[in-house]
Every structure is written in structure tokens, then in C-alpha cells.
N, C-alpha and C positions, 0 to 999 in steps of 0.2 A: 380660472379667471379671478376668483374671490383672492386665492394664493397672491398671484399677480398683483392685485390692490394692495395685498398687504404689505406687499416688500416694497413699492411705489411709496407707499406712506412712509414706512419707516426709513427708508433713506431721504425725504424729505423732510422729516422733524429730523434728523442727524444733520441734515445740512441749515438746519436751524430755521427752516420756513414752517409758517402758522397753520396749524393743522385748516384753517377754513378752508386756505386757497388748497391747501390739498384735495379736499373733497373735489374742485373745480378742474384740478391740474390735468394733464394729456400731457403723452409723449411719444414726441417721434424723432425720425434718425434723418439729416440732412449733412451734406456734405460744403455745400455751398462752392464759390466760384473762388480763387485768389484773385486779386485785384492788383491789389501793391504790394513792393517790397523794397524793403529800404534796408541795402547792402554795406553792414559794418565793419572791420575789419575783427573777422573770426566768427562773425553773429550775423545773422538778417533777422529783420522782425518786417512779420508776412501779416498782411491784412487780408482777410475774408471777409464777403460780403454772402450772407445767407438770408435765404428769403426765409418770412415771416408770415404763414398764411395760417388759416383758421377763423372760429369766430373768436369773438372778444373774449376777454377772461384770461388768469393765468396760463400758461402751458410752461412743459420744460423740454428744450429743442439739446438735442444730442449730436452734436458735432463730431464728426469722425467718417474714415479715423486721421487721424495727426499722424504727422511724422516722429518719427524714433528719436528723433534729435531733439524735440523743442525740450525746450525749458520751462517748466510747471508753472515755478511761481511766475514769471510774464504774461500769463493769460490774463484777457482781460477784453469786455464788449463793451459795444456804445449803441445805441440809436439815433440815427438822425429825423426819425421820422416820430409819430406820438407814442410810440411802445416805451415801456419801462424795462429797463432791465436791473432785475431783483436780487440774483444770484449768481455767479459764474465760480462752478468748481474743476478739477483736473478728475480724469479718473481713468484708472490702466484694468483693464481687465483680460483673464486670460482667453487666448485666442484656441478656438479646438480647431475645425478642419480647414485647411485651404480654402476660401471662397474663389479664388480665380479656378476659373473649367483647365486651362491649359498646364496649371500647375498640379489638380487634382488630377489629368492623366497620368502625368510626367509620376506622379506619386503611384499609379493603381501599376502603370507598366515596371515600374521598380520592384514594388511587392511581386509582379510576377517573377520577374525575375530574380525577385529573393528565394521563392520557396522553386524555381528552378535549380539556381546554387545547391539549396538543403537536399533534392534530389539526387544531384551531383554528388556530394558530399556524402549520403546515403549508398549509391553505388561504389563509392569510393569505397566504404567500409567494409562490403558484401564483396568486393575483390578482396580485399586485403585482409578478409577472415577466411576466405577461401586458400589463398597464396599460404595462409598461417598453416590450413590442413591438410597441403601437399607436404608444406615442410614435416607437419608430423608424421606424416606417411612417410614421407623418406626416413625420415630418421627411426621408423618400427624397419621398414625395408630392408635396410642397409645391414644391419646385425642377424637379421633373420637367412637372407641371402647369404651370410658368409659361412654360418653355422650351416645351412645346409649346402653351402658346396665343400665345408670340411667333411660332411659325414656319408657324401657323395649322394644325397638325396633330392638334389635342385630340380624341380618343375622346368628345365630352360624355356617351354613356351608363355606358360604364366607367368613368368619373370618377364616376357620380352612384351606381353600384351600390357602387364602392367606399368612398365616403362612407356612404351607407347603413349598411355592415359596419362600418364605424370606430363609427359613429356607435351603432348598435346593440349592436354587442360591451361600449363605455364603459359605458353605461343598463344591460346585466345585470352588468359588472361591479361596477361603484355599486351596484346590489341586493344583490348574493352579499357585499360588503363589510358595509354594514348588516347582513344577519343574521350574518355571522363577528363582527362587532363585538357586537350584541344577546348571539350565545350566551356570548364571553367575556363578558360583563358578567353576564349569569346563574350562568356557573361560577365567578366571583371569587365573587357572592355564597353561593351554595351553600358553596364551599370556606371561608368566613369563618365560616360556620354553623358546618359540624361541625370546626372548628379551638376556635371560643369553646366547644363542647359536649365537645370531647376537654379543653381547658384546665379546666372545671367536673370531668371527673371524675377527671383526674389532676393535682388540685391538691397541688403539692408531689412531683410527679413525681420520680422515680427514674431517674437511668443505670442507676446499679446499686442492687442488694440488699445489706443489711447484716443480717449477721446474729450472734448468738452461737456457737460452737462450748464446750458443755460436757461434759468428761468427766468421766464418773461410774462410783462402784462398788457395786453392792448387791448387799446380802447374800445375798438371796433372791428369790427365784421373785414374791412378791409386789407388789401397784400398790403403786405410792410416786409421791409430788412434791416438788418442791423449790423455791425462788423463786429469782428473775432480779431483779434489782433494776439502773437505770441512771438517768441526771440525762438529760433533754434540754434542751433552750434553747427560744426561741420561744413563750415563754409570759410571763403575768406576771397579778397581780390585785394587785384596792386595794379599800377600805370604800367602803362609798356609805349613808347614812341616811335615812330618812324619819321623822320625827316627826309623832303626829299626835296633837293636843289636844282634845279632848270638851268635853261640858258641866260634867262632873266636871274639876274644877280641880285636884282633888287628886293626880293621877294621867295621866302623857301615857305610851303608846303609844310605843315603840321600834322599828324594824324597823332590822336594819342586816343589807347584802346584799353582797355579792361580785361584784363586775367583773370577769370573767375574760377573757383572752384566752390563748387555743388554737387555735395554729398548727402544732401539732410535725409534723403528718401521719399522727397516728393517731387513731382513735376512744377516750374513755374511755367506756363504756358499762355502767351499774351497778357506780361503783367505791366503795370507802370513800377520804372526802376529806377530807386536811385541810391550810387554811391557815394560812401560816407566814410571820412576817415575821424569821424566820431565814434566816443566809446559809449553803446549803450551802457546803463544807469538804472536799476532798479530800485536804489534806495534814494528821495528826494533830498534828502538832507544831508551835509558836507561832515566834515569829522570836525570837533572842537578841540580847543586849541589849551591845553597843558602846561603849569609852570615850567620851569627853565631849570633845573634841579643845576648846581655848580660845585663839583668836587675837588678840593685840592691837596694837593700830594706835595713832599718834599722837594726843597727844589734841588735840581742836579745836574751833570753838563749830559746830552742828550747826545747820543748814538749819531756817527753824519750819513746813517743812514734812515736815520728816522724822517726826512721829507718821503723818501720812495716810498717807506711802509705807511704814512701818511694815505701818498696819493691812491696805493693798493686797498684801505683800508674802506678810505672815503669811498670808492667804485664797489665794493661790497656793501656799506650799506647806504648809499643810493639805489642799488637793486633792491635790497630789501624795504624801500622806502618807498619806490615804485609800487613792488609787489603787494605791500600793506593800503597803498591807494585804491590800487585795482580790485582788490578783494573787496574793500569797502562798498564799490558802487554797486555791486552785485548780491550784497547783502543785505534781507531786510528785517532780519530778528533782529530785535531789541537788543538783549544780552551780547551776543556775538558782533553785533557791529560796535558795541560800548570794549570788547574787549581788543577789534580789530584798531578802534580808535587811541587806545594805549599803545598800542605798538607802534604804530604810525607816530604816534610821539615819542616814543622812547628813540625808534630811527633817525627824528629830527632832532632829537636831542643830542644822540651821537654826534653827526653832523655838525650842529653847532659847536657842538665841546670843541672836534679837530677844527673848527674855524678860527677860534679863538688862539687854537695852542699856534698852527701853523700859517695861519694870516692869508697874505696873497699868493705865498708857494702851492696852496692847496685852490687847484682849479678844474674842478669839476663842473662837467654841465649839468644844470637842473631842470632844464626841459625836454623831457624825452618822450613828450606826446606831439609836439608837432603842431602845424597848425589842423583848424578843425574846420573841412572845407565837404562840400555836398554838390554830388551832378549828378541833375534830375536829366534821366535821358527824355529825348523829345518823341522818341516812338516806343512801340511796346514791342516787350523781348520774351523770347521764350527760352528758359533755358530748364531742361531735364537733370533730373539729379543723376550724377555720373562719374563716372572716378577721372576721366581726361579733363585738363583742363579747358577751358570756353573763353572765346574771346568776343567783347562786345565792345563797338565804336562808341568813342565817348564825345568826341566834337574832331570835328576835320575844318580847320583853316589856314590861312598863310599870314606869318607875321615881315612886316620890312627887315632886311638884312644888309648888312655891311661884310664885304667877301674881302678878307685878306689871306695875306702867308705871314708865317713864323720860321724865324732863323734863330734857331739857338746851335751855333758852333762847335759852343764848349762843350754839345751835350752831343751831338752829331752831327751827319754830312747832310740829313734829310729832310727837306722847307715842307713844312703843312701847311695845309689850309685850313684857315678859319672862316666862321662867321660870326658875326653878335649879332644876332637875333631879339626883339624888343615884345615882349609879349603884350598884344593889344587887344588882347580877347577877354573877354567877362569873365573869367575864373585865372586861379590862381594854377601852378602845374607843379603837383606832389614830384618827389626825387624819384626817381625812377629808370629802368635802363632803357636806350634810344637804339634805334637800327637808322642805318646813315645812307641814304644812295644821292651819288652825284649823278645830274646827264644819262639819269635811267639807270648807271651801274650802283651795285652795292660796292661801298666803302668800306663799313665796318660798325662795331657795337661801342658802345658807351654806356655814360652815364651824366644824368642831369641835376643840379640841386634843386629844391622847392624854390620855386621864381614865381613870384607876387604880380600881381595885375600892374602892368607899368615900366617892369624890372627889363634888365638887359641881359642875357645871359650868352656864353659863349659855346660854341659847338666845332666841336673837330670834324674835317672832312677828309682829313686823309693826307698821307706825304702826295707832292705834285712832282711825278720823275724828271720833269723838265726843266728843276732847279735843283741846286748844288750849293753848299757855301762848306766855308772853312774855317780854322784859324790858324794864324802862325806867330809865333815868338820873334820879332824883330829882333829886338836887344833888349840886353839886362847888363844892367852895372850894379858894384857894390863900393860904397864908400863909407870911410870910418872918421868921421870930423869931432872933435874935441871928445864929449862922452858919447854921443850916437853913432847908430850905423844907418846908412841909409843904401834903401836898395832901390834902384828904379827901372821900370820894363816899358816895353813900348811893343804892341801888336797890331798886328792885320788882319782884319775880317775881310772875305771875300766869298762874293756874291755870283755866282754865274748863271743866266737864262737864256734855256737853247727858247725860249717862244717866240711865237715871230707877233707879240704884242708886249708893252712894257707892262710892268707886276709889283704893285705897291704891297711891301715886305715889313714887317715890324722885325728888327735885328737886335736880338739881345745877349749882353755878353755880361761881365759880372768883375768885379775889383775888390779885393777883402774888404772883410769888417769885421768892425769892434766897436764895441760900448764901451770901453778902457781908453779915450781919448787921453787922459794923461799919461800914458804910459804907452801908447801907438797913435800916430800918425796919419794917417793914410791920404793922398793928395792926389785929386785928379789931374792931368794935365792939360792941354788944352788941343783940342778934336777939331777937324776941319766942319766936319758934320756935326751941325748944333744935335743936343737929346733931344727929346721926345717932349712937347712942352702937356700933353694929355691929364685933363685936372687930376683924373686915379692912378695914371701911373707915378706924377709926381708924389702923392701922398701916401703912396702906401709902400712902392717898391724902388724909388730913387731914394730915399734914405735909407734905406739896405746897402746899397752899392751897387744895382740891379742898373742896370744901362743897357739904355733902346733908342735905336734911332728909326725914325719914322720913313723908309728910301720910297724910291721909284725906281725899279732897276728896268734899264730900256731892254729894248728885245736886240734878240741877238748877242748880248753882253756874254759871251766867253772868252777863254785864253788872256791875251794881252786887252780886250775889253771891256774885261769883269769888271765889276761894281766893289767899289774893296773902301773899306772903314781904316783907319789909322787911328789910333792913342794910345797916351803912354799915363801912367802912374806912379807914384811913390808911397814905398812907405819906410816909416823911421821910426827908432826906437831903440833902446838902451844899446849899446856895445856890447853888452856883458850875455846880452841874450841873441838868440837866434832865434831861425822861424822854424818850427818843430813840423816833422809829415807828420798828418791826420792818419790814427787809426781807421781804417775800415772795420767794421763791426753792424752788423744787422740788428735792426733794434732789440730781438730778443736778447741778442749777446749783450749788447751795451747795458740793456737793464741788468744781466745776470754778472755784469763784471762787475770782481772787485770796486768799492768806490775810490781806493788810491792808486788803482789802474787803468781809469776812463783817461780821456781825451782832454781834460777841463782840470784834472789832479798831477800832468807829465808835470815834476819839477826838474828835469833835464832841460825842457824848452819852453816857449812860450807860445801858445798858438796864438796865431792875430784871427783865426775862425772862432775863439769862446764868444762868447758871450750874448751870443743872436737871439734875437727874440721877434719873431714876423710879427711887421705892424700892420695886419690885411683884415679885411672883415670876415667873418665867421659865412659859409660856402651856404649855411642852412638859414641865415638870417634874411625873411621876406620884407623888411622893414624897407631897406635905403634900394630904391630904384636905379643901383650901379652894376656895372657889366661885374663877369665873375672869370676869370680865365680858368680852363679845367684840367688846364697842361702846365701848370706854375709848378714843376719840377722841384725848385729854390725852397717854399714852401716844406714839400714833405722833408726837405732836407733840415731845413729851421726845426719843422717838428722834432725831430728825431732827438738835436740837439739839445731841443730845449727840455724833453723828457729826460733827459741823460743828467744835463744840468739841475733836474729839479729836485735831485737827490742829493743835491749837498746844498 
């Protein structure tokens, strides 16, 4: 007991408390309840609330154990009640036997089972030093026998008894091998049994215990508690959605859930939960901010592929610029955050230097955290630490919907259906992928952008088999007038519905472009069916040359009573040149090609496709409360382009 004191003391002046409240201190071992957990992406930080009983005076209360996963420095209590809390250290100690009964079996029937094995193994050897002393007996035998049947002296009966015995001994030893062999074969399995059935219950097993040590001082005689709060790792969740569409058009069904995974090696059981696509933060204070260091070099004509190795460069250290952010907030030494905070400058320094050299060519995103949004769920969840993922409901409601189809021709035979959906819910909805059922059936998966309280977003429901369209080449003329040539085409979109109701269709087809209006032409001509007059489709994708018209196609409209679009086009432009076919080339080719073998460098021809540049809003920005199409085809194709182009 005296012992006991004395090692209580001295790790109490080690942990820098006043030898008084020592003499006064007690200690004991509580585990307390989790409460809350507030779910980061990669991290949770788990609130416990432990009770506080005793009389007044110092004690130090020994929380554990903790899970394998938490993170040291995040430890941290509070009292809401009159207790003080004076001290809170981490502290891992080694773990000697099993405390759970069912694992100490699983341990004692192993050990049997091991020195059965060594049994095993022991007779194994007692055959096989036996088997070794036939063979020597044969081998004295064998020479002895032969010498005496040369010198006509052979015993034939002792020769025949002792073959017998050889012969018999071999036959039970060959048995007694089989079953030594049979029982090790059975103990391996048994032993593989309760090996997989100990690895099931001590998933995430412990050497040692980790625990908190808190010292505390209350006022009085009375129960108190106070929370333990710490970050573990080994966790992480995301959005997942299901949409489902009725007969009611006016209104589609929301469910959006939580993919959890928890691993930490503790049970949450009945907690308050909430997710967070915030980055916990250990260190309070931000990094500071570094002169602007500006180095200049000779000047010279510059490589034309120096934009690509630009843009290659800058995506390299914006990762490392990222990664020098992250690391900061999770560190709270002095020295090491002073040195994390020079790198983090030097990165931005990079950064700036290629801003300066390469201007507007260099366009890199810089916000790659997202916005920072939190759902406190409204009941309490329990979820066990476990290697399958966990699914928990985040809010289920229905926002108003606008039901159409989509005809893009040029692109195929097959009309989708849309919705734009207007999100009218108190949260914001992270990107994430959607599961689609129409009229009960499943459609099919997707994906969503981040959509802001307010915003409009659109959603695919699938081709509808009971529309058709097309497109066909009317006519094409080419003419050659003073120094131009002008070419001009005229086509038919056509629309067919087997329904026996009419189906308001957004039809879109498409007329070149160019940004080289001096030197091409391009002229709509004039369409029975006015465009599309739609405030975003004018502004963003009718100055492309992106063309929609807004129909009503009646029911029954096939064969001779399809629904059909007519216009024609022109464009004009030098004589001396022609209109060049576009290579095909998948983006990684285009990147890897030649740059005086892209698409944008043919000096044989001139394409009237260079020079595109999609004037759409960014898919991830929560800002402007405007619909988002998620099937804008035209777009990845701009991208593609515009990557290719941004190398010279």
C-alpha cells in the first residue's frame, strides 16, 4: 500500500501537480457513457460524459479505455457543473491478460490445443526414430543374409521371423503415422477456428490500454460530471441519394443518407450525431503571410509547350499547397508549425511566380475544400465499430419539380427525361452519387453537384422508349463569290410519340463556332420554330451555337405525323481555305500529342471548331440559385478543347 502511494505521488509531481493536493488525491477507473459525436470527414470527435462522485477535494478519475484510433494531443475536458478540472493527460499502458471471459477461453482452449500439436509432433518423432532403426536393421540384414547364403549357413527360419517383424513393425508404423498425421490435420483446423473467432472478437485488438488520466477538484460532497472530449481517425462518411418520382409530377421525393464507416474500435451506441464536411483543427491560429521573394532570368522565346507544362506544374503545387494547409491545422508545436508555415509559403510563392509568367492561360482551381456545411441528425444512432459500411438517414423530403424530355439528335435516337428539382430544404446538398426510381421502378445512378439552399438542379430519369427523334441533311450547297466560299446546309429534326398524351421536349441541335469572327462567318437562317427564349439557356449556351427549341409534341405524332424542326445555316470564309475533319483523339492523346499535330496547329486546313471556350457556370458553385444540366455533352467537349488549346 505504502508502494502504491508512492508511485501515485510521483507520477503526480511528473504531471506537474502540487504535492498538497497529492496528499488529498484518489483514484479510480470510470469508463463513462459517449453522448456525442460529431462526424468529419476522416476524423470524429466523441464526447463523453463521466460521472463525478466522491466527497470534495482533488481526485484523479482514469478514463478508459479509449479506442486505438484516437488522437493524443485532442484530449481535452470540461465541467458544466462546479468541479474544476486541473489536469488532463493521455496515457497508453501495456495490456497483460485478456479481460473479456470469452476471449480468455478462446485463449486457454488454443493453449490446449497447442501442447496437443507438440504431442503430436513428439510421436511424430518416436515414429520416425523408429522407422530410422528398421532402416538400420535392414541395412546390418541385408549383407549378413547374403554372406551366409554364400557360405550355405542361412538360419531360413530366423531370417523369415525376422522379416516378419520388420515387416510388421513398417504396416503399424505406416498406421500410427496416418492417424499422427489425420490428428494434426484436425488440430490445425480446430486451431484456425478459434484463431478467425478470437480475430472476430478482438477486432482492433489492443497490446495496450489507453486511457485518460483527469484530475479534478469539487467543491462538494455532491454527484457531478464532466465531458472528455478526443478526435479518433479510422472513420470517414459521404452523401449517397435516392430520388424517387410518382405519378405526381409536380413533386419528387428526396431521401439523402450517410455512408458511414467506423472503424475506430469502439461502439457508438445511442449517440447525438452530427455530419460535418468541416476539417477538424487542432492548432487555433492560421499561418502568416511571407514576402513575395521575385526572381528574374534572362529573357528568351519560351518553348509552345510551355502553357501545358505550366498547367501540369501549377496542379502539382496546388497539391502540395493543399497538403502544407492540412498538415498545419493538425499541428500544434511551435517549431514545426513555424516550419510547416514556410512551406506553405514557398508553395504560394510558386504559384504566384507561374501567375505572373503565364497570366489567364493558367487556370487552376483554388478551392478544394468545399463548402463547410453540418447535419445534426434529429434522433439518436447507434453505430458499432465495424469494417462494412453503415448507412444512416440524413433528412427525407420532397422538393417541387418541373418533368421534361431531352432530344439531342446529333447525339442519338434516345429522348430522356428530366426534372429540375428546386431545393427548398434548410440545408445545402454536398455532390454526391443519386439512385433514380421512376413510378416505383429503378432507373438508374448518377451524380449530383453541391446545390445551395434555393438552387435548381437537374436530374436524369432515364431514356422514355416511347420517343424517337432524329436528324437528317436536307441540303448542302457550296459557292465561291469574289474571294469567299460559302457553304450552306439546311436540316430536319424529327420528333416521334408513340404516347397517347402530348410531351413537352426541349430539342437541341448545334451550328459551328468560332471566336475568329474575322475570318469565319457563321449565319443562322431563319426556323419556322422560334429558339428557346429561357433567361440561362440564352446566356450561356445560345452564344455557343447550342440551339433548343422548347416543343409540345402531340400524342400519337409518328410516320407522316411526326413533330419535325427545319433550319438551315451558313458559313463563309476565305476561298483559299477549307473546313478541315476534326481529329479524334481522347484526352490523354491530345495532351500527349505533338503540339504541331493537335487539331488547333492543321496548317493544311482550318477548323471553324478552334477556338471554344464554354461560357457556363462552374457545376460546383453554390452561389447563383440557377438550374445546372448534368447531361450538357457540348461542355465536356469545350473542355477537352480547351485543354488541348491551352498549350499553345
Amino acid at each position: 500500500m505504502r508502494r502504491f502511494a508512492t508511485l501515485v505521488a510521483v507520477s503526480l509531481c511528473v504531471a506537474g501537480w502540487s504535492a498538497g493536493t497529492v496528499a488529498d488525491s484518489r483514484s479510480t477507473g470510470v469508463l463513462g457513457r459517449i453522448e456525442e459525436v460529431t462526424f468529419y470527414r476522416g476524423q470524429a470527435l466523441v464526447t463523453r460524459v463521466v460521472p463525478l462522485e466522491g466527497a470534495a477535494g482533488g481526485s484523479e478519475v482514469v478514463v478508459g479505455p479509449l479506442p486505438e484510433q484516437i488522437v493524443p494531443e485532442s484530449l481535452f475536458a470540461e465541467s458544466r457543473d462546479g468541479a474544476a478540472i486541473r489536469a488532463v493527460r493521455f496515457r497508453c499502458r501495456p495490456l497483460g491478460e485478456e479481460p473479456r471471459e470469452e476471449v480468455r477461453k478462446l485463449d486457454e482452449a488454443m493453449g490446449r490445443l497447442g501442447e496437443q500439436r507438440q504431442a503430436l509432433e513428439r510421436d511424430r518423432q518416436v515414429i520416425q526414430r523408429e522407422n530410422n532403426y528398421l532402416d538400420a536393421m535392414d541395412q546390418f540384414v541385408q549383407p549378413t543374409m547374403k554372406t551366409d547364403l554364400a557360405h550355405g549357413v542361412l538360419d531360413a527360419a530366423a531370417m523369415e521371423k525376422l522379416l516378419q517383424l520388420s515387416f510388421q513393425t513398417r504396416e503399424s508404423l505406416a498406421k500410427r503415422i496416418g492417424e499422427v498425421d489425420h490428428a494434426v490435420k484436425e488440430n490445425s483446423k480446430q486451431m484456425q477456428l478459434l484463431q478467425r473467432k478470437r480475430t472476430e472478437l478482438t477486432a482492433g485488438a489492443r497490446n495496450a490500454v489507453r486511457e485518460a488520466l483527469v484530475f479534478v477538484e469539487k467543491p462538494n460532497d455532491a454527484k457531478e460530471t464532466f465531458r472528455l472530449s478526443y478526435l479518433v481517425n479510422a472513420c470517414s462518411w459521404s452523401p449517397s441519394y435516392t430520388i424517387r418520382a410518382g405519378k405526381d409530377r409536380s413533386r419528387v421525393a428526396v431521401e439523402c443518407n450517410a455512408v458511414i464507416t467506423q472503424i475506430t474500435g469502439e461502439d457508438w451506441d445511442g449517440v447525438r450525431l452530427v455530419l460535418s464536411t468541416a476539417t477538424p483543427a487542432l492548432s487555433a491560429s492560421g499561418p502568416g503571410l511571407a514576402p513575395l521573394p521575385i526572381l528574374l532570368t534572362p529573357a528568351g522565346d519560351r518553348s509552345p509547350n510551355d502553357a501545358f507544362q505550366w498547367l501540369e506544374q501549377a496542379r502539382t503545387i496546388q497539391n502540395r499547397k493543399a497538403e502544407m494547409a492540412q498538415q498545419g491545422r493538425t499541428v500544434v508545436d511551435f517549431s514545426r508549425r513555424l516550419n510547416l508555415g514556410w512551406e506553405l509559403n514557398a508553395a504560394a510563392n510558386d504559384l504566384q511566380a507561374l501567375e505572373m509568367v503565364a497570366g489567364k492561360k493558367l487556370s487552376v482551381a483554388t478551392d478544394t475544400e468545399g463548402p463547410s456545411l453540418s447535419y445534426p441528425l434529429a434522433h439518436a444512432v447507434s453505430l458499432p465499430s465495424r469494417r462494412d459500411p453503415q448507412t444512416v438517414r440524413i433528412m427525407q423530403t420532397s422538393f417541387p419539380s418541373e418533368f421534361y424530355h431531352v432530344a439531342t439528335p446529333v447525339l442519338g435516337s434516345y429522348v430522356y427525361r428530366e426534372a429540375a428539382l428546386k431545393n427548398q430544404g434548410d440545408d445545402d446538398l454536398l455532390a454526391g452519387p443519386i439512385t433514380v426510381y421512376l413510378d416505383g421502378r429503378f432507373v438508374g445512378r448518377g451524380e449530383i453537384p453541391t446545390v445551395a439552399r434555393g438552387q435548381t438542379f437537374v436530374v436524369g430519369l432515364g431514356a422514355d422508349p416511347q420517343l424517337r427523334t432524329r436528324r437528317e441533311l436536307v441540303d448542302r450547297n457550296e459557292l465561291v463569290q469574289g474571294g469567299n466560299r460559302e457553304l450552306s446546309f439546311k436540316y430536319r429534326l424529327i420528333l416521334e410519340n408513340f404516347k397517347t398524351e402530348a410531351v413537352p421536349v426541349r430539342l437541341f441541335d448545334r451550328i459551328p463556332y468560332s471566336d475568329r469572327t474575322a475570318e469565319v462567318r457563321i449565319k443562322l437562317g431563319e426556323t419556322k420554330d422560334p429558339l428557346s427564349v429561357e433567361p440561362l439557356y440564352v446566356r450561356t449556351e445560345r452564344p455557343k451555337n447550342i440551339l433548343r427549341w422548347d416543343l409540345t409534341v402531340p400524342a400519337g405524332a409518328t410516320a407522316e405525323k411526326a413533330r419535325f424542326v427545319e433550319y438551315g445555316f451558313t458559313v463563309e470564309f476565305d476561298r483559299n481555305l477549307t473546313v478541315g475533319l476534326p481529329q479524334t483523339a481522347s484526352a490523354g492523346e491530345a495532351e500527349s500529342m505533338p503540339c504541331e499535330q493537335r487539331p488547333e496547329k492543321q496548317d493544311a486546313a482550318y477548323s471553324i471548331y478552334g477556338g471554344m471556350k464554354p461560357a457556363v457556370e462552374s457545376p460546383q458553385s453554390s452561389a447563383a440559385a440557377t438550374p445546372m444540366r448534368t447531361n450538357n455533352v457540348w461542355f465536356r467537349q469545350f473542355e477537352l478543347m480547351q485543354r488541348t488549346k491551352a498549350a499553345h
